[in-house]
C-alpha positions as CSV (number, residue, x, y, z in Angstrom):
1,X,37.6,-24.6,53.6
2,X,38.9,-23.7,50.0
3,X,35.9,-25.7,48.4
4,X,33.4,-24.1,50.8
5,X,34.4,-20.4,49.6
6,X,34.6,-21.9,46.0
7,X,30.9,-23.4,46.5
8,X,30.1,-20.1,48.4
9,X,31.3,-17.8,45.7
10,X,28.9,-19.7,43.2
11,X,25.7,-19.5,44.8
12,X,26.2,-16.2,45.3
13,X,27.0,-15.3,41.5
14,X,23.6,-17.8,41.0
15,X,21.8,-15.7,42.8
16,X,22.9,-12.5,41.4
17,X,22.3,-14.1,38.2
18,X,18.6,-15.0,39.1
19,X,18.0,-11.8,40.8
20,X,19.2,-9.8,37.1
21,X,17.4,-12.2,34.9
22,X,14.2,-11.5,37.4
23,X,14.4,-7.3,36.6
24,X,12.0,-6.1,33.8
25,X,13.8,-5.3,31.0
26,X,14.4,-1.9,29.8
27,X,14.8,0.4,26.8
28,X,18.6,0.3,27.1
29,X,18.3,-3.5,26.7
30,X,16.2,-3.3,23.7
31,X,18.9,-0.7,22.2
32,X,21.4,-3.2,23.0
33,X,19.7,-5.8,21.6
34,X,18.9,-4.4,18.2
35,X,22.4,-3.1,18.4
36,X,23.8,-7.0,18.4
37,X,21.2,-8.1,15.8
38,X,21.2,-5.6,13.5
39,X,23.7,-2.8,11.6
40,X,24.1,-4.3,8.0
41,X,22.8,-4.5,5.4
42,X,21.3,-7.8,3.6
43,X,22.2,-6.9,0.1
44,X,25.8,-6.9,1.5
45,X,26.9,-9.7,3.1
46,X,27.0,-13.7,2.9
47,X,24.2,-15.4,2.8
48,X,25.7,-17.6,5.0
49,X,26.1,-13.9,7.3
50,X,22.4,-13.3,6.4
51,X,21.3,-17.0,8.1
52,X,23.5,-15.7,11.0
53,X,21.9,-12.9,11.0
54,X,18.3,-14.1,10.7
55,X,18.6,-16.4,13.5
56,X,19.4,-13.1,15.8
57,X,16.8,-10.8,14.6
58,X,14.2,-13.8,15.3
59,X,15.3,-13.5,18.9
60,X,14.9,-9.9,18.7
61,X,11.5,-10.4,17.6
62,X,10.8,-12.4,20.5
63,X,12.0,-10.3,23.0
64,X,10.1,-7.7,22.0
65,X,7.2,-9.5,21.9
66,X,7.8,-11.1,25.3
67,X,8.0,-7.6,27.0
68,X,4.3,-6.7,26.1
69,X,3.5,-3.2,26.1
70,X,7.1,-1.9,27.6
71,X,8.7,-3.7,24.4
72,X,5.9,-1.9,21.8
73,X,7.2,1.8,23.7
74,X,11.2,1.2,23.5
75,X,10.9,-0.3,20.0
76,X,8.7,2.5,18.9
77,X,11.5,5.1,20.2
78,X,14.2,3.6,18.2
79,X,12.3,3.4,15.1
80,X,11.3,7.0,15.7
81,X,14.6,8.0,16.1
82,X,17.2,5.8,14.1
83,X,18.6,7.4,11.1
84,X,21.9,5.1,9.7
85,X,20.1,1.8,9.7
86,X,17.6,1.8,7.1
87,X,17.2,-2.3,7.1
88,X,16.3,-1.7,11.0
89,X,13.8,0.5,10.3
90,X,11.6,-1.5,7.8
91,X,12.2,-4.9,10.1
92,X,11.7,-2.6,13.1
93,X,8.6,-1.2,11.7
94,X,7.0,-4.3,10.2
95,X,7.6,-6.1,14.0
96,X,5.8,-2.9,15.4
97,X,3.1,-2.8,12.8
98,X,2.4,-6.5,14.1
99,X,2.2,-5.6,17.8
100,X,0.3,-2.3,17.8
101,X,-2.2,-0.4,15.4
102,X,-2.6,3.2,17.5
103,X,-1.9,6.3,15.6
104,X,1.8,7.1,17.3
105,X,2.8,3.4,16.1
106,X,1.2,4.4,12.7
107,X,3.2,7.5,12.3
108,X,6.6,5.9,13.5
109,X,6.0,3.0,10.6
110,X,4.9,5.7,8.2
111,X,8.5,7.7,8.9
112,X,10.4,4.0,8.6
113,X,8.9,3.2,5.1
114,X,9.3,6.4,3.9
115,X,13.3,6.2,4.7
116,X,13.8,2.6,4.0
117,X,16.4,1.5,1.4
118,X,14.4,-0.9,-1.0
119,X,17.6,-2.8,-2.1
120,X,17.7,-4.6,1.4
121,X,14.1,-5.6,1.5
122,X,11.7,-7.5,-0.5
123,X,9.4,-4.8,-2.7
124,X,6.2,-6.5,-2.5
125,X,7.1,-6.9,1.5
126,X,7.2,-2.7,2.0
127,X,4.5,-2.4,-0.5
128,X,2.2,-4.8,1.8
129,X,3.2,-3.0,5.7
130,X,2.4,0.7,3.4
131,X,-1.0,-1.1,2.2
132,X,-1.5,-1.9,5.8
133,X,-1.0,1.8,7.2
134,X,-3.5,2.7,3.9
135,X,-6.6,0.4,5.4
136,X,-6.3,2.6,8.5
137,X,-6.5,5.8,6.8
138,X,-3.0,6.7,7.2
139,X,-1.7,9.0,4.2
140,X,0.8,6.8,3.0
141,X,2.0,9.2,0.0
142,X,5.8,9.7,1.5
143,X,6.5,5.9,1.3
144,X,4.8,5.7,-2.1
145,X,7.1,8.4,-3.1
146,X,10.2,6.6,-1.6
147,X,9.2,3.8,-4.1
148,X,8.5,5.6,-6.9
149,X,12.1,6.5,-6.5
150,X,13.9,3.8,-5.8
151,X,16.3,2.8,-8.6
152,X,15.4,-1.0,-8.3
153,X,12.0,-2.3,-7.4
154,X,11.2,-5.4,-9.7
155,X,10.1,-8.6,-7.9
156,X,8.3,-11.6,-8.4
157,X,4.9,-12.7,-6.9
158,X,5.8,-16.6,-6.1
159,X,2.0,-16.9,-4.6
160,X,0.9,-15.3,-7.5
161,X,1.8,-17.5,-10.5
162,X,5.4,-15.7,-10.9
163,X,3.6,-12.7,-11.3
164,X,6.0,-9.7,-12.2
165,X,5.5,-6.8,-10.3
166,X,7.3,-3.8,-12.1
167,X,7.6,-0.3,-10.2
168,X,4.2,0.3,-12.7
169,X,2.2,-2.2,-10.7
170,X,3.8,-1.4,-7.6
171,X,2.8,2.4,-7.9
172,X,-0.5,1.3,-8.9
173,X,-1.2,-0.3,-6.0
174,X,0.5,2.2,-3.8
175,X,-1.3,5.2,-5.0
176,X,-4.4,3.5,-5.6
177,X,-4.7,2.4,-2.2
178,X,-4.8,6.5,-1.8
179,X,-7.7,9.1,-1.5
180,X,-8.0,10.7,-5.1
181,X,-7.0,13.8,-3.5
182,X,-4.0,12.8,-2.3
183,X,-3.3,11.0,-5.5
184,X,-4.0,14.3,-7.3
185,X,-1.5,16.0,-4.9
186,X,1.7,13.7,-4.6
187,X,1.8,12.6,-8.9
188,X,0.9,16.4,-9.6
189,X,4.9,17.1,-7.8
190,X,5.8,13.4,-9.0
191,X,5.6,14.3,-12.5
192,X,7.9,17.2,-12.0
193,X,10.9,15.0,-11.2
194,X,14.0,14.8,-12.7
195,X,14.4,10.7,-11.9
196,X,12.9,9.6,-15.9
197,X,11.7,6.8,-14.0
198,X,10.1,8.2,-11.7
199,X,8.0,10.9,-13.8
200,X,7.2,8.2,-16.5
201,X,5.5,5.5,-14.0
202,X,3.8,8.6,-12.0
203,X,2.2,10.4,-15.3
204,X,1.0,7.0,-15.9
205,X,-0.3,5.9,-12.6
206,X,-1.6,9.6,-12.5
207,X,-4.0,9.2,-15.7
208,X,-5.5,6.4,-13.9
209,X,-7.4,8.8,-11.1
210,X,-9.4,10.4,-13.4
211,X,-10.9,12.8,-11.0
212,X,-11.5,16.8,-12.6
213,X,-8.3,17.8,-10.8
214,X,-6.5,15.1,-12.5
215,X,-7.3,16.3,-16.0
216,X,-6.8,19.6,-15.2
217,X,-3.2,18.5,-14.2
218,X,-2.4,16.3,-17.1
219,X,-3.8,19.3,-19.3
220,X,-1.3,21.8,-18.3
221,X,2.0,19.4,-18.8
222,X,1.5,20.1,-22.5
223,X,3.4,18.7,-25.0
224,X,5.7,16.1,-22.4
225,X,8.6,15.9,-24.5
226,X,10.6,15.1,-21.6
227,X,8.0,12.1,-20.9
228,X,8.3,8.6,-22.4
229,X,6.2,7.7,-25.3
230,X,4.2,5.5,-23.1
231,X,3.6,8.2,-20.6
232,X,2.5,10.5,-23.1
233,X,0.1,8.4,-25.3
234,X,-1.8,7.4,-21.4
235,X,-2.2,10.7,-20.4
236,X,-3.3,11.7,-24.0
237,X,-5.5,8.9,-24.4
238,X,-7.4,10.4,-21.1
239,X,-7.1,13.7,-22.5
240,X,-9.0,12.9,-25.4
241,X,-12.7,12.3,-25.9
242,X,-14.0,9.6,-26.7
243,X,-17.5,8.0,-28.1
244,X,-18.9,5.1,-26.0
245,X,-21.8,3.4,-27.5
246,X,-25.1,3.4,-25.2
247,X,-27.7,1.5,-25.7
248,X,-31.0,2.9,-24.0
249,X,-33.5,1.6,-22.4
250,X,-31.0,-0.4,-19.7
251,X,-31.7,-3.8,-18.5
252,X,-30.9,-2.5,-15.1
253,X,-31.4,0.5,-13.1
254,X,-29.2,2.9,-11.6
255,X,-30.5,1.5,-8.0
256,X,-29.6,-2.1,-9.2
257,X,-26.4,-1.0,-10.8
258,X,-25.6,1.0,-7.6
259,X,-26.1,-1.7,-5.1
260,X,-23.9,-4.3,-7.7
261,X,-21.4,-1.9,-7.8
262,X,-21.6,-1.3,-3.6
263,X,-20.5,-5.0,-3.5
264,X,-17.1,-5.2,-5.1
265,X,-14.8,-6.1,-5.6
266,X,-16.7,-8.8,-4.0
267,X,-19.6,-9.1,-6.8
268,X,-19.9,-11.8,-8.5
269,X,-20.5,-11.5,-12.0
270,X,-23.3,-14.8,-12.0
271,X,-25.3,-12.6,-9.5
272,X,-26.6,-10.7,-12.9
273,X,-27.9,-13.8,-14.4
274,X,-29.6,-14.9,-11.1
275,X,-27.0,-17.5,-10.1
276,X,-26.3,-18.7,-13.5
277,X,-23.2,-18.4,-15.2
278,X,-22.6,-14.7,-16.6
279,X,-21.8,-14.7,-20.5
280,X,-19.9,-12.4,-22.3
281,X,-23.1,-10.6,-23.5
282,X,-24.2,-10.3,-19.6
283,X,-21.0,-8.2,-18.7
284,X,-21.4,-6.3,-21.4
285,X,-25.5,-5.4,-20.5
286,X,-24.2,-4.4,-17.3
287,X,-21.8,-2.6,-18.1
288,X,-24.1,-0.5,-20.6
289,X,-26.5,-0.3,-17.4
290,X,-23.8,1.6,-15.8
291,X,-23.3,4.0,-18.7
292,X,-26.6,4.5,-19.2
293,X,-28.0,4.8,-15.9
294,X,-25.1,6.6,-13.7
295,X,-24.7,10.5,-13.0
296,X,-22.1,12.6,-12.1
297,X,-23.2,12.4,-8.7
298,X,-21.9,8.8,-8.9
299,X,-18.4,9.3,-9.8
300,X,-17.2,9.3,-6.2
301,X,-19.1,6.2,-5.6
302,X,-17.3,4.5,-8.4
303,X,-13.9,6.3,-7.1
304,X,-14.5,5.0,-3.3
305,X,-15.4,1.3,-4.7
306,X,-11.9,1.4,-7.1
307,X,-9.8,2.3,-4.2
308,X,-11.7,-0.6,-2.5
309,X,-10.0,-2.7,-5.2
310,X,-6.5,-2.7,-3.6
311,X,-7.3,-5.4,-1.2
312,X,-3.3,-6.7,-1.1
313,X,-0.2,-7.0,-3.5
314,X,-1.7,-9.3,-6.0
315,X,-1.8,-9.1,-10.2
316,X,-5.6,-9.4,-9.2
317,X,-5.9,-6.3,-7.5
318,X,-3.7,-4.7,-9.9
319,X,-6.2,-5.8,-12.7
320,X,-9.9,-4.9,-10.7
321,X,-8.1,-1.2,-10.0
322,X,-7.3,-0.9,-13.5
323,X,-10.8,-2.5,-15.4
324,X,-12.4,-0.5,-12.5
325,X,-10.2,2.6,-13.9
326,X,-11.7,1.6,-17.7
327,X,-15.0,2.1,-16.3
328,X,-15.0,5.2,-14.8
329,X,-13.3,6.7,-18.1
330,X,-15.9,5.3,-19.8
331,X,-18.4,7.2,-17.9
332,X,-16.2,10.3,-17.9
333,X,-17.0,9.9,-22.0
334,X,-20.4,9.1,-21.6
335,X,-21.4,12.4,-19.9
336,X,-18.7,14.8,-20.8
337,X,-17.3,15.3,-17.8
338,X,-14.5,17.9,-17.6
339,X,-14.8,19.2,-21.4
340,X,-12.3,22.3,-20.1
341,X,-9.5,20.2,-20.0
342,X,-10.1,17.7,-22.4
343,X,-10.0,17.8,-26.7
344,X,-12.9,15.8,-28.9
């Protein structure tokens, strides 16, 4: 009789069992769950604690994921609404980013990035979920902004050659994944900051847009003693007229030179030379063809194609956004754009 009950008793706590694990799961057991995988910090434990660790937020991951769109609705809530554990709300946002693209999951990633501590994730890792938002026309200028400030930012690009990817770069491609406009408007507050860092690396990155608000801007911070002497010569070096030699007539038109320029960063420089390989003196015709040919009317087309240029975090895109930069001053000289705010 004792070992019936005993066999009794279990069957029944087996079926309890089944009949709990067989309930949908809900928000509370999402919360719980983040609660046993998450609340530290990476830069602050073992890595021994961080393999731990890892392990647990994998299953997190999965749970989420297993709970289709119930899981993307509770994980959205507690990223919208945690505020003590900024590592949860980078991983939190980066496993929600990967689930769902609508504009309430958009916003809640937005407010993550721009509260994240940088220390306890990987730099190039928040710059490419904030690159992400950008391509879907999100403004992304309060999680530039949190990078801008944070006081260490400096990483590596293993994929990339060891590339090194200062807060510079990482601001460039930040801020050039931007509208112009919204460029102009976040580095025109930036360069009022009282973090040196901070100021420096957004004058800089700020001398870059080139639009007629942007020298209108730089203009009026005057001498920028309180600047570094690298900010200072960039946004003087804008500031400053310049002479760019033109040779006239073109050897192409402004309707060749507009569709070329349509394509990239995708063009391929051999596509000049009809499939042969471009020289030296072939990039430099066509780039004369573009000072000789474009308007002011093109600006914006050049603008819209640069931002274009910020495809990922890569030294390449960092290097197309800034030769694309190079051009459009160029063509700033060439027709004397903006002479109220700039000296010859």
């Amino acid at each position: 009789m004792k070992r019936e009950l005993q066999l009794g008793l279990a069957v029944t706590l087996l079926l309890s069992a089944s009949h709990s694990f067989a309930q949908p799961a809900t928000c509370g057991d999402v919360a719980a769950a983040k609660s046993r995988s998450y609340g530290f910090r990476p830069s602050q434990v073992t890595a021994a604690e961080r393999t731990r660790k890892s392990g647990e937020m994998d299953g997190f991951w999965t749970f989420i994921k297993g709970m289709g769109p119930d899981g993307i609705g509770c994980l959205r809530t507690l990223v919208e609404t945690e505020k003590a554990d900024k590592f949860f709300l980078f991983d939190g946002a980066s496993l929600l980013a990967s689930l769902d693209h609508s504009s309430g999951s958009n916003q809640a990633i937005l407010r993550a990035l721009a509260q994240t501590n940088l220390q306890d994730v990987q730099p190039d890792a928040f710059i490419n979920l904030a690159l992400r938002l950008a391509k879907q026309d999100v403004d992304i200028s309060s999680a530039a902004d949190n990078y801008l400030h944070a006081p260490k930012v400096a990483t590596y690009l293993a994929r990339h050659g060891g590339y090194k990817l200062d807060r510079l770069q990482g601001a460039i491609l930040l801020y050039g994944s931007m509208p112009p406009a919204l460029i102009d408007k976040s580095l025109s507050q930036e360069v009022q900051s009282s973090n040196e860092d901070a100021r420096n690396t957004a004058a800089i990155v700020w001398s870059m847009n080139l639009t007629e608000e942007t020298f209108k801007g730089l203009a009026a911070l005057g001498d920028m003693k309180t600047f570094s002497s690298a900010a200072r010569q960039s946004v003087q070096y804008v500031l400053k007229a310049q002479t760019v030699p033109v040779t006239k007539p073109s050897k192409y038109s402004r309707t060749q030179v507009l569709a070329r320029i349509e394509k990239l960063p995708d063009f391929d420089p051999n596509e000049v030379t009809g499939g042969l390989s471009a020289t030296e003196a072939d990039i430099r015709a066509f780039h004369n063809s573009i000072y000789a040919t474009l308007t002011p009317a093109d600006v914006v087309t050049l603008l819209d194609v640069r931002k274009r240029s910020i495809r990922g975090v890569s030294d390449e895109s960092v290097e197309e956004y800034s030769e694309l930069s190079g051009v459009l001053l160029n063509l700033v000289n060439v027709l004397d754009l903006y002479p109220d705010y700039r000296t010859h």
